[in-house]
C-alpha positions as CSV (number, residue, x, y, z in Angstrom):
1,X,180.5,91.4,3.5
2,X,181.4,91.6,0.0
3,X,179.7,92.5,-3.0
4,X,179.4,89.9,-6.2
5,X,180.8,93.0,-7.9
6,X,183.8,93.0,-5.8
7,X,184.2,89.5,-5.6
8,X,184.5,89.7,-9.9
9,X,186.9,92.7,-10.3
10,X,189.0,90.7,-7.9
11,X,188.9,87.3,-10.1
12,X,189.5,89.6,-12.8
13,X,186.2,88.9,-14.6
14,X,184.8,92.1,-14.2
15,X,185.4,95.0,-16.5
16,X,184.9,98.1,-15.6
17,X,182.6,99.9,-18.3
18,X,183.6,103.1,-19.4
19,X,180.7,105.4,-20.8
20,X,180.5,108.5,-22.0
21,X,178.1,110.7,-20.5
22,X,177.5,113.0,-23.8
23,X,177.3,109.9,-25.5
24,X,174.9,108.5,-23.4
25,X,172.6,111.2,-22.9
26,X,172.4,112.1,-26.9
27,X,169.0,111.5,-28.1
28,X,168.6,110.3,-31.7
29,X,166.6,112.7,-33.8
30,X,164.3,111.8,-36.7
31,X,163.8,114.1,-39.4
32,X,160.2,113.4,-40.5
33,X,158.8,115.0,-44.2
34,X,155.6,117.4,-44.4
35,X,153.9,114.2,-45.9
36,X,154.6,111.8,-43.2
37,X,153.5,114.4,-40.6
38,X,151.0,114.6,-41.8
39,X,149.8,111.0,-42.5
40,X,150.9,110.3,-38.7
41,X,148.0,113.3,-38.0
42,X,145.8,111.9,-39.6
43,X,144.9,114.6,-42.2
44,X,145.1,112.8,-45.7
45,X,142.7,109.7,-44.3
46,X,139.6,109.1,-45.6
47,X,136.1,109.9,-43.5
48,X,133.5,107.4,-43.6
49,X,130.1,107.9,-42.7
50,X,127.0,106.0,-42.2
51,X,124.2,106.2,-44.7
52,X,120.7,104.2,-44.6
53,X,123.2,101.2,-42.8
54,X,126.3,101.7,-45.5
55,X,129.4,102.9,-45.0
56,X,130.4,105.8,-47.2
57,X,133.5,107.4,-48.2
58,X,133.5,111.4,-48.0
Protein backbone atom coordinates (compact mmCIF):
# COMPACT_ATOMS: atom_id res chain seq x y z
CA UNK A 1 0.00 0.00 0.00
CA UNK A 2 1.21 3.27 -1.17
CA UNK A 3 1.27 6.50 0.28
CA UNK A 4 -0.43 9.77 -1.59
CA UNK A 5 3.06 11.09 -1.04
CA UNK A 6 4.49 8.39 -3.14
CA UNK A 7 1.96 8.16 -5.45
CA UNK A 8 2.87 12.27 -6.30
CA UNK A 9 6.72 12.15 -6.40
CA UNK A 10 6.01 9.33 -8.85
CA UNK A 11 3.52 11.58 -11.21
CA UNK A 12 6.12 14.09 -10.68
CA UNK A 13 3.95 16.57 -8.85
CA UNK A 14 5.59 16.33 -5.79
CA UNK A 15 8.62 18.48 -4.85
CA UNK A 16 10.62 17.66 -2.44
CA UNK A 17 11.08 20.67 0.01
CA UNK A 18 14.39 21.54 0.95
CA UNK A 19 14.69 23.43 4.37
CA UNK A 20 17.28 24.60 6.24
CA UNK A 21 17.40 23.61 9.68
CA UNK A 22 19.41 26.92 10.96
CA UNK A 23 17.03 28.73 9.05
CA UNK A 24 14.19 27.21 10.42
CA UNK A 25 14.91 27.18 13.91
CA UNK A 26 16.08 31.05 13.96
CA UNK A 27 13.82 32.92 16.05
CA UNK A 28 13.08 36.63 15.09
CA UNK A 29 14.17 39.00 17.81
CA UNK A 30 12.55 42.35 18.58
CA UNK A 31 14.43 45.09 19.85
CA UNK A 32 11.91 46.96 22.11
CA UNK A 33 12.98 50.77 23.58
CA UNK A 34 12.97 51.63 27.51
CA UNK A 35 9.69 53.49 26.70
CA UNK A 36 7.76 50.73 25.07
CA UNK A 37 8.89 48.42 27.93
CA UNK A 38 7.74 50.14 29.87
CA UNK A 39 4.23 51.12 28.52
CA UNK A 40 3.81 47.20 27.84
CA UNK A 41 4.39 47.02 32.02
CA UNK A 42 2.17 49.16 32.66
CA UNK A 43 4.22 51.84 34.61
CA UNK A 44 3.38 55.21 32.78
CA UNK A 45 -0.71 54.43 32.95
CA UNK A 46 -2.76 56.28 34.86
CA UNK A 47 -4.50 55.00 38.43
CA UNK A 48 -8.05 55.72 38.94
CA UNK A 49 -9.77 55.56 42.06
CA UNK A 50 -13.13 55.75 43.47
CA UNK A 51 -14.28 58.80 45.31
CA UNK A 52 -17.92 59.48 46.87
CA UNK A 53 -19.14 57.21 43.43
CA UNK A 54 -16.49 59.24 40.86
CA UNK A 55 -13.81 57.97 39.20
CA UNK A 56 -10.60 59.89 39.80
CA UNK A 57 -7.41 60.25 38.22
CA UNK A 58 -4.19 59.97 40.62
Amino acid sequence: MRTLQDQLKEKGFWKGEKTNRKQARQKKTEKFTERELQELMGIKRDIYKRVNGAFRRK
